[in-house]
mmCIF file of the N, C-alpha and C atoms, coordinates in Angstrom:
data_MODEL
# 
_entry.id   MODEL 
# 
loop_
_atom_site.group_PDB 
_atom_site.id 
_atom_site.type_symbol 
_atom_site.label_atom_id 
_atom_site.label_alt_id 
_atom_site.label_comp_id 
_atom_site.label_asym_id 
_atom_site.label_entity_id 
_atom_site.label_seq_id 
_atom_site.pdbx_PDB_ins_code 
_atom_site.Cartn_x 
_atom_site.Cartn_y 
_atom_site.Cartn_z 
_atom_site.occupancy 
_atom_site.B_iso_or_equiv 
_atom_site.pdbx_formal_charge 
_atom_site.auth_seq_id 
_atom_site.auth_comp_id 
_atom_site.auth_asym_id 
_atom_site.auth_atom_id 
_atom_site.pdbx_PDB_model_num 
ATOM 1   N N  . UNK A 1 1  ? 32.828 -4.466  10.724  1.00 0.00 ? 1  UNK A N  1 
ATOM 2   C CA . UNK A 1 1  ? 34.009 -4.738  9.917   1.00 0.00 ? 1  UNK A CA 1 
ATOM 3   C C  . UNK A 1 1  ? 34.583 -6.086  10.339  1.00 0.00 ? 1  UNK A C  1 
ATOM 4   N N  . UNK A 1 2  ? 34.930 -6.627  9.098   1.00 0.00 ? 2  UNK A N  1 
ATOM 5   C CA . UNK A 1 2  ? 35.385 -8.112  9.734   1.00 0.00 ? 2  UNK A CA 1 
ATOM 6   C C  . UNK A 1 2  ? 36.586 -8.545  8.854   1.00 0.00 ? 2  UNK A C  1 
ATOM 7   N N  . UNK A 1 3  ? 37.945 -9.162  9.741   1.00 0.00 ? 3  UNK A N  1 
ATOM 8   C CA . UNK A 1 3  ? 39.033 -9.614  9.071   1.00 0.00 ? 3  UNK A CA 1 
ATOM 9   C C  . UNK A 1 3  ? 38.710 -10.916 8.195   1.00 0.00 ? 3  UNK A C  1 
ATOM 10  N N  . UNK A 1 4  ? 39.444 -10.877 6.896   1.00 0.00 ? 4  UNK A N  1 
ATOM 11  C CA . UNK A 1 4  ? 39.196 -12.527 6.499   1.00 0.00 ? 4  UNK A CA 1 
ATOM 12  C C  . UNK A 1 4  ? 40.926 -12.627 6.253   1.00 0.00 ? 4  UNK A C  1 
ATOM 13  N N  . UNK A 1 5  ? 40.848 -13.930 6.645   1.00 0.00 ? 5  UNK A N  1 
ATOM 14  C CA . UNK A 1 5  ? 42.437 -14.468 6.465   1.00 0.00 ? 5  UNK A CA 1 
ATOM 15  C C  . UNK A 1 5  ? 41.999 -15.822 5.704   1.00 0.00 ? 5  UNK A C  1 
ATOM 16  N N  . UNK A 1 6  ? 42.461 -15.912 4.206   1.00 0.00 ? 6  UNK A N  1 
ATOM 17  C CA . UNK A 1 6  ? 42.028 -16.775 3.574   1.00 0.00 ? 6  UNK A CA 1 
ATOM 18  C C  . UNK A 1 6  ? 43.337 -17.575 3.399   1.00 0.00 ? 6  UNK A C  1 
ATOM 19  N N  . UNK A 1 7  ? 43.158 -18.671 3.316   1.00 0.00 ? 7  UNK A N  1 
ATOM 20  C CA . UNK A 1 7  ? 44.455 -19.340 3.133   1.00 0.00 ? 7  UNK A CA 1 
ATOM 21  C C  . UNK A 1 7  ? 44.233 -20.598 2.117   1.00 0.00 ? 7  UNK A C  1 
ATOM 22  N N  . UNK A 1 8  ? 46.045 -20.517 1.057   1.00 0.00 ? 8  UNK A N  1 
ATOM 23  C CA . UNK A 1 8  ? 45.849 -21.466 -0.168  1.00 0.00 ? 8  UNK A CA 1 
ATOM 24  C C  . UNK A 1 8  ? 46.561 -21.975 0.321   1.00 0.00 ? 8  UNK A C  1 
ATOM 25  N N  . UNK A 1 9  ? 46.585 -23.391 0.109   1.00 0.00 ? 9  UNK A N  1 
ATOM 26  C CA . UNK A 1 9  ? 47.278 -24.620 0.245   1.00 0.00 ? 9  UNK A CA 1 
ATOM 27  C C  . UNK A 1 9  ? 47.108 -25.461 -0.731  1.00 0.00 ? 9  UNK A C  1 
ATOM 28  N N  . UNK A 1 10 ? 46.349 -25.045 -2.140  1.00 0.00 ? 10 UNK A N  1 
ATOM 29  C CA . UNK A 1 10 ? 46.253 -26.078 -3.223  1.00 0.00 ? 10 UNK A CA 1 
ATOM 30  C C  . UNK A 1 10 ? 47.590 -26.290 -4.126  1.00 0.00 ? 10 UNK A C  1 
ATOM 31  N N  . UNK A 1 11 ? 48.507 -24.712 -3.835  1.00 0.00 ? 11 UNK A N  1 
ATOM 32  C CA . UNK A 1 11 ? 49.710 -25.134 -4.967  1.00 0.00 ? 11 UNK A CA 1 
ATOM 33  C C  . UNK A 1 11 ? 49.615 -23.993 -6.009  1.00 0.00 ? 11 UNK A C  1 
ATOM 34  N N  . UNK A 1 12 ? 48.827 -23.709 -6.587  1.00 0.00 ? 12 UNK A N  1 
ATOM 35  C CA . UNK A 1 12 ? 48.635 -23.367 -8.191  1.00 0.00 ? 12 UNK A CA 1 
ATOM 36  C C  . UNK A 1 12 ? 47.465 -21.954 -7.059  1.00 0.00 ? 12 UNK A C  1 
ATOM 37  N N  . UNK A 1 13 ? 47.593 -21.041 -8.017  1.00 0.00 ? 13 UNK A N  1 
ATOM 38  C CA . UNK A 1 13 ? 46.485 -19.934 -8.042  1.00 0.00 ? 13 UNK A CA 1 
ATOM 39  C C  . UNK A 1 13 ? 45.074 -19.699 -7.781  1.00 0.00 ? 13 UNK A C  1 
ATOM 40  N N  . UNK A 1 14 ? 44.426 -18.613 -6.769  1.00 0.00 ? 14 UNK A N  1 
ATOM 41  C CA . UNK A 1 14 ? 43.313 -18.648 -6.294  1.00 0.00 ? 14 UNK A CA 1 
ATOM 42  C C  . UNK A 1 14 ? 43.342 -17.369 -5.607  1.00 0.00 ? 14 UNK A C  1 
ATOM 43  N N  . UNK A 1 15 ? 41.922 -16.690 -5.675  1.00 0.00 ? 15 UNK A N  1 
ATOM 44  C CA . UNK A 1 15 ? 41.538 -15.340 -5.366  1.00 0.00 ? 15 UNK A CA 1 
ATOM 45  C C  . UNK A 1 15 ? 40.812 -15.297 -4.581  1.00 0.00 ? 15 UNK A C  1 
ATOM 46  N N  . UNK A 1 16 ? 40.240 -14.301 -4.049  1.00 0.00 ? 16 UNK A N  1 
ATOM 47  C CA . UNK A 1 16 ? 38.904 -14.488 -3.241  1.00 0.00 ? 16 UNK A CA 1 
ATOM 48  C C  . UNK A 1 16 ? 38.431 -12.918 -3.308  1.00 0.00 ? 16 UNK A C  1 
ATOM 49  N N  . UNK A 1 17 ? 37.018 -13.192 -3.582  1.00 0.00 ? 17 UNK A N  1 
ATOM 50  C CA . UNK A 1 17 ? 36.317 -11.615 -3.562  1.00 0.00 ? 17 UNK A CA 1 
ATOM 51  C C  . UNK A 1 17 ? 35.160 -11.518 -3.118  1.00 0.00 ? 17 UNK A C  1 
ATOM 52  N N  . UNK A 1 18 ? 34.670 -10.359 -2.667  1.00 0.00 ? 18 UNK A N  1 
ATOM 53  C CA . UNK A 1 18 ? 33.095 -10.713 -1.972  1.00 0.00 ? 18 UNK A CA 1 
ATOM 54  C C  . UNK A 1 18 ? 32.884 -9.238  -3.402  1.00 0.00 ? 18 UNK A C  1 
ATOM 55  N N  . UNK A 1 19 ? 31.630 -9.389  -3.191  1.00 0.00 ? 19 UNK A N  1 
ATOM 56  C CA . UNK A 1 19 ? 30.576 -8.719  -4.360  1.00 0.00 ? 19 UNK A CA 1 
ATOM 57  C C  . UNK A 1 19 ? 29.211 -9.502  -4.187  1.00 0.00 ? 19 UNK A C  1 
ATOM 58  N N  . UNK A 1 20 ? 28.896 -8.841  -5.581  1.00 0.00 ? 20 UNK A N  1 
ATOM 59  C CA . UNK A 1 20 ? 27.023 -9.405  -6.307  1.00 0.00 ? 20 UNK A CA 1 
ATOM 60  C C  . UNK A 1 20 ? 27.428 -10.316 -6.706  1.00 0.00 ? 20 UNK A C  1 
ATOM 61  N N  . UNK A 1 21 ? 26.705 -11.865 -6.866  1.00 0.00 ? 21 UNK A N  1 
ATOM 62  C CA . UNK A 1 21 ? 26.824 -13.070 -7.255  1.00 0.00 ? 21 UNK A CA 1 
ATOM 63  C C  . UNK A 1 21 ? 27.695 -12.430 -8.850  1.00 0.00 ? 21 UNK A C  1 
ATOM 64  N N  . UNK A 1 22 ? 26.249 -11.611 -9.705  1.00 0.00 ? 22 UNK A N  1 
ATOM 65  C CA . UNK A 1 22 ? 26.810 -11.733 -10.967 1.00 0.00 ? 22 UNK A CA 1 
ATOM 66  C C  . UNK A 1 22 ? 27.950 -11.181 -11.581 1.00 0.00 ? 22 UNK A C  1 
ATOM 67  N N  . UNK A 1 23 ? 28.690 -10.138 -10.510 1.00 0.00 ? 23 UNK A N  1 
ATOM 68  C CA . UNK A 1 23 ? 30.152 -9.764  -10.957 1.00 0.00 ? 23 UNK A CA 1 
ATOM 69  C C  . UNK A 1 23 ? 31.121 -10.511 -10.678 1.00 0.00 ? 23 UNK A C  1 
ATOM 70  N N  . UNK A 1 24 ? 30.861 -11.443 -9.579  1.00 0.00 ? 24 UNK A N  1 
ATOM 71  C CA . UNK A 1 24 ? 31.840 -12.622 -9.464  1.00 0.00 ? 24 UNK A CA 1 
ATOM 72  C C  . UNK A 1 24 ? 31.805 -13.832 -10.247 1.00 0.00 ? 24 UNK A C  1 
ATOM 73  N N  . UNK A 1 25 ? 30.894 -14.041 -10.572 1.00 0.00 ? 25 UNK A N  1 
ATOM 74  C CA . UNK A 1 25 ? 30.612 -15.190 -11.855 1.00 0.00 ? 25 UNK A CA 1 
ATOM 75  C C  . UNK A 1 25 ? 31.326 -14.443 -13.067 1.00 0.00 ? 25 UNK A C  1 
ATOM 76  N N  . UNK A 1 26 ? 30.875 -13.361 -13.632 1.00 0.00 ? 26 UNK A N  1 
ATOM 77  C CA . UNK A 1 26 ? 31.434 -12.797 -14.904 1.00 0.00 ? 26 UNK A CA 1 
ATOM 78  C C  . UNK A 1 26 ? 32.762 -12.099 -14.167 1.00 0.00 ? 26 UNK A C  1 
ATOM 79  N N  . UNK A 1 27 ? 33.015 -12.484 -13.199 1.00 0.00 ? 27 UNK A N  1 
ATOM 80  C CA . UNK A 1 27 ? 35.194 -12.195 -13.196 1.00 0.00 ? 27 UNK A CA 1 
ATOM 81  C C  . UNK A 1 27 ? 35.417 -10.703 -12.907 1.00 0.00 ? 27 UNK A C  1 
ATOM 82  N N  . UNK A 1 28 ? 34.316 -10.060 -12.862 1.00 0.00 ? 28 UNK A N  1 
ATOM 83  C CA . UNK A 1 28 ? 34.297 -8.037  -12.727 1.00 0.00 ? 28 UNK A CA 1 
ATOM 84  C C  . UNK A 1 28 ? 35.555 -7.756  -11.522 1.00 0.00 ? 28 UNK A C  1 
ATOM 85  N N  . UNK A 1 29 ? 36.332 -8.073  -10.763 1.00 0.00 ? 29 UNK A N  1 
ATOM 86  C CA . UNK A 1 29 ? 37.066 -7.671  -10.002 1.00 0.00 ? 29 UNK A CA 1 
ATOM 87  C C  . UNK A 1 29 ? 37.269 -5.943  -9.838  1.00 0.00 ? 29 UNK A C  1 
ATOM 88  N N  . UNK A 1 30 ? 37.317 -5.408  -10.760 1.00 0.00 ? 30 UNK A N  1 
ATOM 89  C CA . UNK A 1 30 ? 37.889 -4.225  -10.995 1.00 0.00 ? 30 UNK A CA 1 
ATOM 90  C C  . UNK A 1 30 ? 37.299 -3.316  -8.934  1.00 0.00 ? 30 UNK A C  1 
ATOM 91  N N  . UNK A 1 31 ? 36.263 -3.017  -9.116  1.00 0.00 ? 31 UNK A N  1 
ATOM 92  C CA . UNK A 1 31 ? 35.462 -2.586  -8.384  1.00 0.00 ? 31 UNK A CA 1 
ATOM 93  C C  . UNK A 1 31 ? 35.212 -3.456  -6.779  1.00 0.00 ? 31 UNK A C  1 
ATOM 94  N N  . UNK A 1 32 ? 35.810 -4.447  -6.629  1.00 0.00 ? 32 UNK A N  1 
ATOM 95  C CA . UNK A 1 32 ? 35.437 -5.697  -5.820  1.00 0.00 ? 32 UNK A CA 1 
ATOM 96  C C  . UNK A 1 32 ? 36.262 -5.598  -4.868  1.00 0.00 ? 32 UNK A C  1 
ATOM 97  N N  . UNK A 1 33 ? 35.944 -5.566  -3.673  1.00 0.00 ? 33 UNK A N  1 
ATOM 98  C CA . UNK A 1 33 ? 36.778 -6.160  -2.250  1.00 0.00 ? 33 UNK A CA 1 
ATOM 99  C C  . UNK A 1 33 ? 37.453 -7.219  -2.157  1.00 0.00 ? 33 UNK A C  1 
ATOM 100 N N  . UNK A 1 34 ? 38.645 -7.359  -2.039  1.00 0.00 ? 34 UNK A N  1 
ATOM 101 C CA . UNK A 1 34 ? 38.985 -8.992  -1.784  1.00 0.00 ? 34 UNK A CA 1 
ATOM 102 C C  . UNK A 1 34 ? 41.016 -9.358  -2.229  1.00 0.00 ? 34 UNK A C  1 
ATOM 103 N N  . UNK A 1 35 ? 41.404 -10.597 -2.176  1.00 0.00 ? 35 UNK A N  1 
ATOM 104 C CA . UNK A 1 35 ? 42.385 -10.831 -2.445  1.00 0.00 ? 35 UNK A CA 1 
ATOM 105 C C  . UNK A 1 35 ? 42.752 -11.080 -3.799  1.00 0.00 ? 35 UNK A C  1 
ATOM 106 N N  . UNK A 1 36 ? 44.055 -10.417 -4.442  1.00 0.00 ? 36 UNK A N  1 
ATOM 107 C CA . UNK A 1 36 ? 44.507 -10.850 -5.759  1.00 0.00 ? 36 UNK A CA 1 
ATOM 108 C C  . UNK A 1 36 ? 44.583 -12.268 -5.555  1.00 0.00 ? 36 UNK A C  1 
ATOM 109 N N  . UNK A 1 37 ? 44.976 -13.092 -7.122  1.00 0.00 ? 37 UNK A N  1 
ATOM 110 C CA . UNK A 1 37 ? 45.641 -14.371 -6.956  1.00 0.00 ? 37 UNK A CA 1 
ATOM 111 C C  . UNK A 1 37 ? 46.457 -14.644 -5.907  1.00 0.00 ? 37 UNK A C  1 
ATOM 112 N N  . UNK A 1 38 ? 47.183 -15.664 -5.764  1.00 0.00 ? 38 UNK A N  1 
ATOM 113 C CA . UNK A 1 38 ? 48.182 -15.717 -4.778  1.00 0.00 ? 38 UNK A CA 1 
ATOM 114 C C  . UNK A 1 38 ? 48.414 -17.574 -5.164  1.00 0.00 ? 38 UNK A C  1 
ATOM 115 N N  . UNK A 1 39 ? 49.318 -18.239 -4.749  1.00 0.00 ? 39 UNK A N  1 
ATOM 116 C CA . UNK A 1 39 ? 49.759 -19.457 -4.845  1.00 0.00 ? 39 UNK A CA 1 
ATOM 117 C C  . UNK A 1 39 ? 49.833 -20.302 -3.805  1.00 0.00 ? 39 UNK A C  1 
ATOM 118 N N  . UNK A 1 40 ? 50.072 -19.401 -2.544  1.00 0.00 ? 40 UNK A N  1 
ATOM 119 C CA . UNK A 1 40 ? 50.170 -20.360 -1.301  1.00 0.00 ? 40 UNK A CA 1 
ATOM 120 C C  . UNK A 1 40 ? 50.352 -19.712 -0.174  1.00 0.00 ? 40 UNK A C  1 
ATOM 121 N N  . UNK A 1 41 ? 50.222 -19.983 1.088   1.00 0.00 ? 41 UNK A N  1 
ATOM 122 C CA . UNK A 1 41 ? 50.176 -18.804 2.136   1.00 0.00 ? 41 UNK A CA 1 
ATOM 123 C C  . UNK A 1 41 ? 48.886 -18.821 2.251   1.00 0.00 ? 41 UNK A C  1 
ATOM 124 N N  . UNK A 1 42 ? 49.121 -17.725 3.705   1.00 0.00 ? 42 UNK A N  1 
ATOM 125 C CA . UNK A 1 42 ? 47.442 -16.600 4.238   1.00 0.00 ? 42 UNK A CA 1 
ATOM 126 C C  . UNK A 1 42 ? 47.805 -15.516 3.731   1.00 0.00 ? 42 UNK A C  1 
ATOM 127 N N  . UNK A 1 43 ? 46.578 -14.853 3.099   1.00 0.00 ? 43 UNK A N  1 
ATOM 128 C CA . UNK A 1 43 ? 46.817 -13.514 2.971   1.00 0.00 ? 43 UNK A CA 1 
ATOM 129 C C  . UNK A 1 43 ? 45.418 -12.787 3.807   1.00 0.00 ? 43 UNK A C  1 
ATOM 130 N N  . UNK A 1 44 ? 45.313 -11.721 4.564   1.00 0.00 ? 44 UNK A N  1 
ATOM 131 C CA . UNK A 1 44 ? 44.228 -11.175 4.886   1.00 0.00 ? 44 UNK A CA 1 
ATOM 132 C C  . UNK A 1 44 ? 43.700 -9.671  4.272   1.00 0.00 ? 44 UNK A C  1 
ATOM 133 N N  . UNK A 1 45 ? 42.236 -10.157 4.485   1.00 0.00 ? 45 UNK A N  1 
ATOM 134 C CA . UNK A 1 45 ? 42.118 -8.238  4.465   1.00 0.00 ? 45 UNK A CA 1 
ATOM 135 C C  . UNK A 1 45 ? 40.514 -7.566  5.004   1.00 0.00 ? 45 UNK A C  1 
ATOM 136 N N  . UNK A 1 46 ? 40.437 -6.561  5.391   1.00 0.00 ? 46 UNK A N  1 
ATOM 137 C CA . UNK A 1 46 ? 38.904 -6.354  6.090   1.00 0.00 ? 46 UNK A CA 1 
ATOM 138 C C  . UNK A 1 46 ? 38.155 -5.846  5.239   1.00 0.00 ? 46 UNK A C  1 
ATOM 139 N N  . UNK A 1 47 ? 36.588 -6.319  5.607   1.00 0.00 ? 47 UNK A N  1 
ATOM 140 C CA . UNK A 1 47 ? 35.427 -6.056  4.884   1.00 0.00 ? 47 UNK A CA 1 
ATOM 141 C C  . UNK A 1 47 ? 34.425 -5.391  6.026   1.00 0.00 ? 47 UNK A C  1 
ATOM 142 N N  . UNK A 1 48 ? 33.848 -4.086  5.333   1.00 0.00 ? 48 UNK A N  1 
ATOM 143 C CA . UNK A 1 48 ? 32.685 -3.789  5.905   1.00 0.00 ? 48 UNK A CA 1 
ATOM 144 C C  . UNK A 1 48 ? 31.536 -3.619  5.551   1.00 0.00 ? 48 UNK A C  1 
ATOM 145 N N  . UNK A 1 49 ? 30.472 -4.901  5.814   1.00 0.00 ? 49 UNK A N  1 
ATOM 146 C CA . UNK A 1 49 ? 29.173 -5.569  5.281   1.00 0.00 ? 49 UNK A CA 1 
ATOM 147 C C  . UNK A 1 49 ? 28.574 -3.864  5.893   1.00 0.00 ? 49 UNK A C  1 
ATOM 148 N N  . UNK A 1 50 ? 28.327 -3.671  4.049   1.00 0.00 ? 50 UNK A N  1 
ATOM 149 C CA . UNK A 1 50 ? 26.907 -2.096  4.358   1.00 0.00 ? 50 UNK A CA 1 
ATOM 150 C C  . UNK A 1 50 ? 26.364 -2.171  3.830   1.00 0.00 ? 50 UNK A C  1 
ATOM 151 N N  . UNK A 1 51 ? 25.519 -3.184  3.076   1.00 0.00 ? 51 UNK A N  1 
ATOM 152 C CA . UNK A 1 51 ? 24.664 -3.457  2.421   1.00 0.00 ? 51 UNK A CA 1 
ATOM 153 C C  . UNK A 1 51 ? 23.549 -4.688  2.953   1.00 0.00 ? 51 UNK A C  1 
ATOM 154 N N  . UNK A 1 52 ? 22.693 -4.367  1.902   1.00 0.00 ? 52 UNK A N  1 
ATOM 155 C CA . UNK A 1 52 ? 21.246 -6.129  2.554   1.00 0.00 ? 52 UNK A CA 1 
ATOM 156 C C  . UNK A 1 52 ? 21.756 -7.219  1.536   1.00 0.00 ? 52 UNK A C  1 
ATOM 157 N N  . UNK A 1 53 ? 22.487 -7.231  0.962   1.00 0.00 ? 53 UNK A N  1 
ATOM 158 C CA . UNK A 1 53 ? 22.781 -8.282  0.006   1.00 0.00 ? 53 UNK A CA 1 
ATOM 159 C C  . UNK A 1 53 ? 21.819 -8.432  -1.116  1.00 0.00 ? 53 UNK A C  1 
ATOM 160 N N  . UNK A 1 54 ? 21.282 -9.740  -2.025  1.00 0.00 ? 54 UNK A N  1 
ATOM 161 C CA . UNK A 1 54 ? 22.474 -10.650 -1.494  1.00 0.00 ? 54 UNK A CA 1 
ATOM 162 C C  . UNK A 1 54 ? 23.835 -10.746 -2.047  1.00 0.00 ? 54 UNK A C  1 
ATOM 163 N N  . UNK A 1 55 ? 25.010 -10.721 -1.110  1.00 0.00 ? 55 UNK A N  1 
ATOM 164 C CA . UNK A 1 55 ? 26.499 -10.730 -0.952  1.00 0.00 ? 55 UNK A CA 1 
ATOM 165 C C  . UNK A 1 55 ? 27.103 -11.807 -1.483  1.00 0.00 ? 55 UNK A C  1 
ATOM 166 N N  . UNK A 1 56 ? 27.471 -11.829 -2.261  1.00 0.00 ? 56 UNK A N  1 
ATOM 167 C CA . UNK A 1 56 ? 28.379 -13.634 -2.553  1.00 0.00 ? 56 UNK A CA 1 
ATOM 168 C C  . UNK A 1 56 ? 29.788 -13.459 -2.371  1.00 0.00 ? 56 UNK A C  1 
ATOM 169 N N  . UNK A 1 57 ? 30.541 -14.641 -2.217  1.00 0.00 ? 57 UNK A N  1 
ATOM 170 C CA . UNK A 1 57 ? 31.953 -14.160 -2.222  1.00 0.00 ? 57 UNK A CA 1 
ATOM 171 C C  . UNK A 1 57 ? 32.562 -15.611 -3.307  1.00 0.00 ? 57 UNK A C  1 
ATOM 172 N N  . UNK A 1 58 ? 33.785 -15.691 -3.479  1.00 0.00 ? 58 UNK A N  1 
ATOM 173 C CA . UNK A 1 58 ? 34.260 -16.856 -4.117  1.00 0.00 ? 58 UNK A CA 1 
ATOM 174 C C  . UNK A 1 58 ? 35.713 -16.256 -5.255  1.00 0.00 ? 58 UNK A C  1 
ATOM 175 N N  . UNK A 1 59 ? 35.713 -17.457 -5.849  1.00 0.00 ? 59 UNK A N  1 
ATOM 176 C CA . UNK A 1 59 ? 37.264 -17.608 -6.542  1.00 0.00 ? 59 UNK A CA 1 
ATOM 177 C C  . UNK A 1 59 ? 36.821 -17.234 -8.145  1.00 0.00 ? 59 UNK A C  1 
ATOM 178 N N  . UNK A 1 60 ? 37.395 -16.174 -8.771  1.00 0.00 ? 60 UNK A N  1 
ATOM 179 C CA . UNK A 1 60 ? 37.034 -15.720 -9.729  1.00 0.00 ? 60 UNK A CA 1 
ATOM 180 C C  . UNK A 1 60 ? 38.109 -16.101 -10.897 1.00 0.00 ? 60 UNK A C  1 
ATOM 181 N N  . UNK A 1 61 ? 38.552 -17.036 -10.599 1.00 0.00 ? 61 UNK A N  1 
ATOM 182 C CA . UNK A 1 61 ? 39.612 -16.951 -11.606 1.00 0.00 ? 61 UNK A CA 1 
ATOM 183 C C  . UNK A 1 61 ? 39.454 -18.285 -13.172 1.00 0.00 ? 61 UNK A C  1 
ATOM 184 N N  . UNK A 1 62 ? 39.525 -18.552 -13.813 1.00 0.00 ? 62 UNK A N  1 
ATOM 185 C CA . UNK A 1 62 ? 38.531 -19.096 -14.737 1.00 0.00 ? 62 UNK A CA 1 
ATOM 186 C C  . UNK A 1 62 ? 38.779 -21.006 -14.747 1.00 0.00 ? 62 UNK A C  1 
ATOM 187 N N  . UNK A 1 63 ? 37.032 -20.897 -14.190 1.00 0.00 ? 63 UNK A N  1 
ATOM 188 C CA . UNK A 1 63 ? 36.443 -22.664 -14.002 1.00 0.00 ? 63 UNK A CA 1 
ATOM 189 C C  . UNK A 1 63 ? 36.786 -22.970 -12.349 1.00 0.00 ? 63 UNK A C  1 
ATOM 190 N N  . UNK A 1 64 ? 37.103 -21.474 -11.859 1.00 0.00 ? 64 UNK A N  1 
ATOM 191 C CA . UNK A 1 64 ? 36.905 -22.076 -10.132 1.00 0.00 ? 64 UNK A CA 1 
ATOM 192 C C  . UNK A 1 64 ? 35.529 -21.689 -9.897  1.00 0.00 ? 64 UNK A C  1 
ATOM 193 N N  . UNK A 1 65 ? 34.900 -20.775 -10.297 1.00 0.00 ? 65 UNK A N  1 
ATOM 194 C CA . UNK A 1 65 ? 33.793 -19.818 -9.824  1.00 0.00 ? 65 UNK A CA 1 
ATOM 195 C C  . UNK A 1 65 ? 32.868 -21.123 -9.301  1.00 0.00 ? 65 UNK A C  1 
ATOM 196 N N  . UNK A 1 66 ? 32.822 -21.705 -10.428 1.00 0.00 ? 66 UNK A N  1 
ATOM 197 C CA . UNK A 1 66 ? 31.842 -22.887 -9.983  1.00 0.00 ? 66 UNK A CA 1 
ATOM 198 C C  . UNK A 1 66 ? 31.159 -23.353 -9.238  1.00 0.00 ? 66 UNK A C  1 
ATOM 199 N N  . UNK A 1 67 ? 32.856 -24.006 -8.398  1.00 0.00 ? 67 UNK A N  1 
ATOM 200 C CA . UNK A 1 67 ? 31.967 -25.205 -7.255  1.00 0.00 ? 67 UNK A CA 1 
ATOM 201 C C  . UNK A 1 67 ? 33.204 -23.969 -6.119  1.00 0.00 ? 67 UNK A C  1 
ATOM 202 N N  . UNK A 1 68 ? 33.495 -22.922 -6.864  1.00 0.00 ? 68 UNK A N  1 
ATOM 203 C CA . UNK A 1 68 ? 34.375 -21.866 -5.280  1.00 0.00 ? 68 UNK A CA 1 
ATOM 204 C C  . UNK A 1 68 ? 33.457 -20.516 -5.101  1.00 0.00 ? 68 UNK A C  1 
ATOM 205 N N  . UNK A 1 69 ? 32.159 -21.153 -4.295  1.00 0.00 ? 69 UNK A N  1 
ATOM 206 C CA . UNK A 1 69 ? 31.236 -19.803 -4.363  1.00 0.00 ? 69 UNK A CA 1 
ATOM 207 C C  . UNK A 1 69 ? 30.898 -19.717 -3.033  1.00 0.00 ? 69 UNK A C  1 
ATOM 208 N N  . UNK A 1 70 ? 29.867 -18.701 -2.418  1.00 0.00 ? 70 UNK A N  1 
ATOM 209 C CA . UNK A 1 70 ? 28.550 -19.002 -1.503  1.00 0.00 ? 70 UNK A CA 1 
ATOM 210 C C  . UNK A 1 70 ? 28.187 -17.646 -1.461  1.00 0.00 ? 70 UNK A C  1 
ATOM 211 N N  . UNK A 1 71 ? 27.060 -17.628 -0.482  1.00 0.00 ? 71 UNK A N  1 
ATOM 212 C CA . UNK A 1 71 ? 26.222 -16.494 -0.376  1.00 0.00 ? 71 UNK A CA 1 
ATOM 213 C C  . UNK A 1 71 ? 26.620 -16.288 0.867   1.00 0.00 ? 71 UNK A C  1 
ATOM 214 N N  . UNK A 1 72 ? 26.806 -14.816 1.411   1.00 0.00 ? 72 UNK A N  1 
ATOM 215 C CA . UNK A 1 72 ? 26.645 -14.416 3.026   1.00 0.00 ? 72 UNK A CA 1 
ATOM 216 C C  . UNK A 1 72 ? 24.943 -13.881 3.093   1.00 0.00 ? 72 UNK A C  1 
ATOM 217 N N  . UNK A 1 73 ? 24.468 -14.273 4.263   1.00 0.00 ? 73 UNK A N  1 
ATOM 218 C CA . UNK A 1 73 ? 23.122 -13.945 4.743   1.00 0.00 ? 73 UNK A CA 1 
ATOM 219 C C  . UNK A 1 73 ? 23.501 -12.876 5.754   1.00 0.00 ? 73 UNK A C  1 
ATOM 220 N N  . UNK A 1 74 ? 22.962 -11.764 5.620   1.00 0.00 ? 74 UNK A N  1 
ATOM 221 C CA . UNK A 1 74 ? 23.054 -10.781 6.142   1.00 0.00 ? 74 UNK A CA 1 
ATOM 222 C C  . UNK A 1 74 ? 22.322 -10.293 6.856   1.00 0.00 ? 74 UNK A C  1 
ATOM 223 N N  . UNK A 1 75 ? 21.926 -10.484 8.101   1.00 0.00 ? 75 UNK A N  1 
ATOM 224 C CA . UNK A 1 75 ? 20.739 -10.028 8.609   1.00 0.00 ? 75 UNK A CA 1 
ATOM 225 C C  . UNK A 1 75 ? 20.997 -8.902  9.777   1.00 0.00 ? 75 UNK A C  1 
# 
């Protein structure tokens, strides 16, 4: 189990979720681990990797997904 303390400092709105690449690209939150929007601040919360992946995490909120992605390698 591992804490994430993500922190915005851009100003304007941003999420963060871990999932399958393709529910975070298509915005699926419903089902997803992770932080609502938020504007500014840390917000935290824990994840427990139980799966082989592959895991992606990133900003789902529309035209961040983009270039606000990555993969966790899980080994």
């Amino acid at each position: 189990t591992y804490t994430f303390q993500v922190t915005n400092t851009a100003g304007y709105d941003h999420d963060f979720y871990i999932g399958s690449p393709d529910d975070l690209k298509a915005g699926n939150t419903a089902n997803l681990k992770g932080l609502a929007s938020f504007a500014s601040g840390t917000q935290s919360f824990q994840y427990t990797f139980d799966t082989d992946g592959p895991l992606g995490f990133g900003c789902t909120l529309p035209g961040h997904y983009q270039s606000m992605n990555g993969l966790f390698v899980i080994q």
